[in-house]
C-alpha positions as CSV (number, residue, x, y, z in Angstrom):
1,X,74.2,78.2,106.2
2,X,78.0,78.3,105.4
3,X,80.8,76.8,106.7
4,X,82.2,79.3,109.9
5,X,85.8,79.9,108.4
6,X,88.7,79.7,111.5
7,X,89.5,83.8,112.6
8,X,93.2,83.4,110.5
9,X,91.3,81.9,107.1
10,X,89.2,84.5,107.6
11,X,92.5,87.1,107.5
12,X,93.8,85.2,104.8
13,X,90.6,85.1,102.8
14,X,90.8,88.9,103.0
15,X,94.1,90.0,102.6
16,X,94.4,87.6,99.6
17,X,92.0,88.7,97.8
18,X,93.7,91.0,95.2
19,X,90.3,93.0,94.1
20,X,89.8,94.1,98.3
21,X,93.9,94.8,98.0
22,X,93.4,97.3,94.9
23,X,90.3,98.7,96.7
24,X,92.1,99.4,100.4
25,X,95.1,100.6,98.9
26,X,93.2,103.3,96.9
27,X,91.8,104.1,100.6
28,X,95.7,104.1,101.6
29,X,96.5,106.6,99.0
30,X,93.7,109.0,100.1
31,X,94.3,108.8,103.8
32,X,97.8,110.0,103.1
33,X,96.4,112.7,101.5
34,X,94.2,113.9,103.6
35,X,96.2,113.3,106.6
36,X,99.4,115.2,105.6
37,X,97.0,118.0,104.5
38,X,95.4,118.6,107.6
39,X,98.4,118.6,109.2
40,X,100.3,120.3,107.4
41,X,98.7,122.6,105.4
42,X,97.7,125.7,108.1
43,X,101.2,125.5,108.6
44,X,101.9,126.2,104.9
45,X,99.4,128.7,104.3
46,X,100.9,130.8,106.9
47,X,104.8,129.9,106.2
48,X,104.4,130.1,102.1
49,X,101.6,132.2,101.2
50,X,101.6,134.6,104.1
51,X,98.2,134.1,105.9
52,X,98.0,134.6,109.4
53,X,96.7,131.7,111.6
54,X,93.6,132.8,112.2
55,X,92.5,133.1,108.8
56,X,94.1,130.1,107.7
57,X,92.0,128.3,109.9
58,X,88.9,130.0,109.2
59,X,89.1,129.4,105.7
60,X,90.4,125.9,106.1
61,X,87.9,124.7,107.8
62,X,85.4,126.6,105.7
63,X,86.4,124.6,102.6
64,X,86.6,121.4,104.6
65,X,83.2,121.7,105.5
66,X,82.2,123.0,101.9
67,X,84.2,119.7,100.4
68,X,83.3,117.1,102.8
69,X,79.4,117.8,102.8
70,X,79.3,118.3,99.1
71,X,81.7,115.6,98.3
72,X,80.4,113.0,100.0
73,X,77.0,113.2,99.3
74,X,77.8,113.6,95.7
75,X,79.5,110.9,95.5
76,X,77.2,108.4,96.9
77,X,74.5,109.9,94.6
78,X,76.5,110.1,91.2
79,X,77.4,105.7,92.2
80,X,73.7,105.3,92.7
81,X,72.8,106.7,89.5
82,X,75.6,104.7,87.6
83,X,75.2,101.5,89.5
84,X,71.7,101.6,91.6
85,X,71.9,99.4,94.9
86,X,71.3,95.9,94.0
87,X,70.5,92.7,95.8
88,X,72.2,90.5,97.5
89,X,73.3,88.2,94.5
90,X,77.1,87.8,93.8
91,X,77.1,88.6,90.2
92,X,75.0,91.8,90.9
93,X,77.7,92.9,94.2
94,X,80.4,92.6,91.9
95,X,79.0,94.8,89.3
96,X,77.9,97.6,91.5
97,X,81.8,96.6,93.2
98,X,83.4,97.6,90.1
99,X,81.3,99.9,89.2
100,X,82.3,101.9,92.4
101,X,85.9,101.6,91.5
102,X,85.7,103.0,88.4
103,X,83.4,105.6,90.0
104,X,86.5,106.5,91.8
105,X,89.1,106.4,89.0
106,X,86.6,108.9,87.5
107,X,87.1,111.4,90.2
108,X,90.9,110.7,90.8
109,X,90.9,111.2,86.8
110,X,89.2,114.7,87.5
111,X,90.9,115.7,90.9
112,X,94.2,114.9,89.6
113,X,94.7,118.0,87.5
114,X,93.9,120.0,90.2
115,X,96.1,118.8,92.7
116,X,99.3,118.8,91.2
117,X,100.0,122.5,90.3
118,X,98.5,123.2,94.0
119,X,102.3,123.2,95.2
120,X,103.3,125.8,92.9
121,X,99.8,128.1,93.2
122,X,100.5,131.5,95.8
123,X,97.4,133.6,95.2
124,X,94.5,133.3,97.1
125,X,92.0,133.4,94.0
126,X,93.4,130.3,92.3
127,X,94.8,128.1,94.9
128,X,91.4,127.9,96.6
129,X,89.5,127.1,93.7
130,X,92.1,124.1,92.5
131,X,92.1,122.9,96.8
132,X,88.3,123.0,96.8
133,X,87.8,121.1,93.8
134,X,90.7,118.7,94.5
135,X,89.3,118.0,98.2
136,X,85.4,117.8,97.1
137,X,86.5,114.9,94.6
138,X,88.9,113.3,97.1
139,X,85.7,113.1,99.7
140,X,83.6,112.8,96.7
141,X,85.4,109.0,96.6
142,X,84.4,108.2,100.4
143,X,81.2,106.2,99.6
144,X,81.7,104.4,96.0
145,X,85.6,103.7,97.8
146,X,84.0,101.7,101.1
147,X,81.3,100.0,98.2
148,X,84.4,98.7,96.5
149,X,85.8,97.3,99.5
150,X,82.9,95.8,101.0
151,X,82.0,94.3,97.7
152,X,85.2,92.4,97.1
153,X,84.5,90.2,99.6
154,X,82.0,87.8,100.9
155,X,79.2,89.1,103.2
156,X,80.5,87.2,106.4
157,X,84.1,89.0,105.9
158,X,83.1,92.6,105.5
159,X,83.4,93.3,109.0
160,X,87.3,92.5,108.8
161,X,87.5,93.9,105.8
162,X,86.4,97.2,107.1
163,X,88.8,96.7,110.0
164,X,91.8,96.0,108.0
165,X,90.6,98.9,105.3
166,X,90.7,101.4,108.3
167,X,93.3,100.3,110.4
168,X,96.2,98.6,108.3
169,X,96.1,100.7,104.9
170,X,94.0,104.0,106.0
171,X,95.8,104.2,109.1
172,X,99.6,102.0,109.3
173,X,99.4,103.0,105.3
174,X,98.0,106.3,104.8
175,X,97.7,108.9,107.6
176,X,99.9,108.0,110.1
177,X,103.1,108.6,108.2
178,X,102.0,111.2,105.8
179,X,102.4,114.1,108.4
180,X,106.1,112.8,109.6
181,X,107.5,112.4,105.6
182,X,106.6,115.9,105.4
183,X,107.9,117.0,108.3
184,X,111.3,115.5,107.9
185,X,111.1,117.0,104.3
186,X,110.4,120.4,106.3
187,X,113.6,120.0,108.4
188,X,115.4,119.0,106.2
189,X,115.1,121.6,103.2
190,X,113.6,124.6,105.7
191,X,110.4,124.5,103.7
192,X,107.1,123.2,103.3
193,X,107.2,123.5,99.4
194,X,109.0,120.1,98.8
195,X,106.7,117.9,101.3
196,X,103.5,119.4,99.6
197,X,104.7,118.8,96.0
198,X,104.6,114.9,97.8
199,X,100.8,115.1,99.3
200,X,99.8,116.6,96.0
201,X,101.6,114.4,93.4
202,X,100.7,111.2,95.6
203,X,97.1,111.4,94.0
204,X,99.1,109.3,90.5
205,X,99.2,106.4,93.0
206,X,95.6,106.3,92.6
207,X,95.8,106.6,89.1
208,X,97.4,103.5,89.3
209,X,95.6,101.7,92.0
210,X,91.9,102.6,91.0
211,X,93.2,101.6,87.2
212,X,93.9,98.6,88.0
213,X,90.9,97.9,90.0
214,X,88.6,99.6,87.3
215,X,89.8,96.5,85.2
216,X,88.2,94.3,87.5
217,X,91.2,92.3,87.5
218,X,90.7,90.7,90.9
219,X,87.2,89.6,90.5
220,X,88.6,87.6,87.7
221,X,91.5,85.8,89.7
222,X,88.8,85.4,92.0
223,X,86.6,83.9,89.6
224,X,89.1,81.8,88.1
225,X,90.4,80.4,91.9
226,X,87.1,79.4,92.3
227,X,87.0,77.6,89.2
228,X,90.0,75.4,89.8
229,X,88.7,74.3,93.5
């Protein structure tokens, strides 16, 4: 059995450890997504596009249902076929680890395309194809995302790394502050165009954050750490 590490080593051990950092702030980036989005966007589809509220909810929450069921089964499926669950060795966590990451630089890689002319898209028969797609590979990332995390740290921490994924960067990071940005963007310009050019460009963060944990860049620090003690 392993040494019990004291509850603030513990937060330490996580929250230092740059490959769970990458990870969680990919979850970050997605959260404040998602939450300014669902805020936000019956709201927009009435204000900018003309829909009345009833049908904006009706086919929001069809293509939320469409995306998240689709999505997030997909995306568990596609990791296990390019990284099949493994046991519980190190070396053999930390490739199915990375290989979740890069699973979801794939789909950021694919989504990202969609997401960014969104903003500027009025009629019905191509904005709903571009937010279908561009949801159904933001949910798509749900399962190889939470594999990435949990594989960055050691099995005894994955319970607070879970907490801190969810609460400090989905959350405090993510959806919490995503719905007031665009709001004060709203107030301040009198539209909703400006504050969802922001929820629709933020997916380049995760360019960025999913890039650098595709490189597996924090495994090797942690690798090398290990090394030197």
């Amino acid at each position: 059995m392993g040494v019990e590490l004291p509850v603030l080593r513990k937060v330490a051990a996580v929250l230092l450890n740059l490959q769970f950092l990458l990870a969680a702030l990919g979850h970050s980036v997605l959260q404040f997504i998602v939450g300014g989005l669902s805020v936000w966007m019956p709201d927009y589809m009435t204000q900018e596009m003309g829909f009345s509220k009833v049908d904006a909810g009706l086919y929001l929450g069809a293509v939320t249902f469409f995306s998240t069921l689709v999505g997030t089964i997909g995306g568990g499926v596609i990791l296990d076929k390019v990284a099949p669950p493994v046991a519980s060795r190190p070396t053999e966590i930390r490739t199915r680890g990375l290989a979740a990451c890069r699973v979801c630089f794939g789909f950021v890689l694919l989504v990202t395309p969609f997401c960014m002319p969104l903003a500027w898209v009025r009629r019905p028969k191509f904005f709903f194809p571009l937010l279908i797609i561009g949801d159904t590979g933001i949910f798509a990332m749900s399962v190889p995302m939470y594999t990435g995390i949990l594989s960055a740290v050691e099995p005894d921490l994955r319970g607070l790394a879970v907490a801190f994924s969810l609460g400090l960067f989905g959350h405090a990071l993510g959806d919490i502050w995503s719905p007031v940005v665009v709001g004060y963007i709203k107030d301040e310009t009198g539209s909703l165009h400006d504050g969802m050019i922001l929820l629709t460009w933020w997916i380049l963060w995760g360019l960025l954050v999913y890039g650098l944990a595709s490189t597996g860049l924090g495994y090797r620090l942690q690798h090398t750490r290990q090394l030197q003690h």
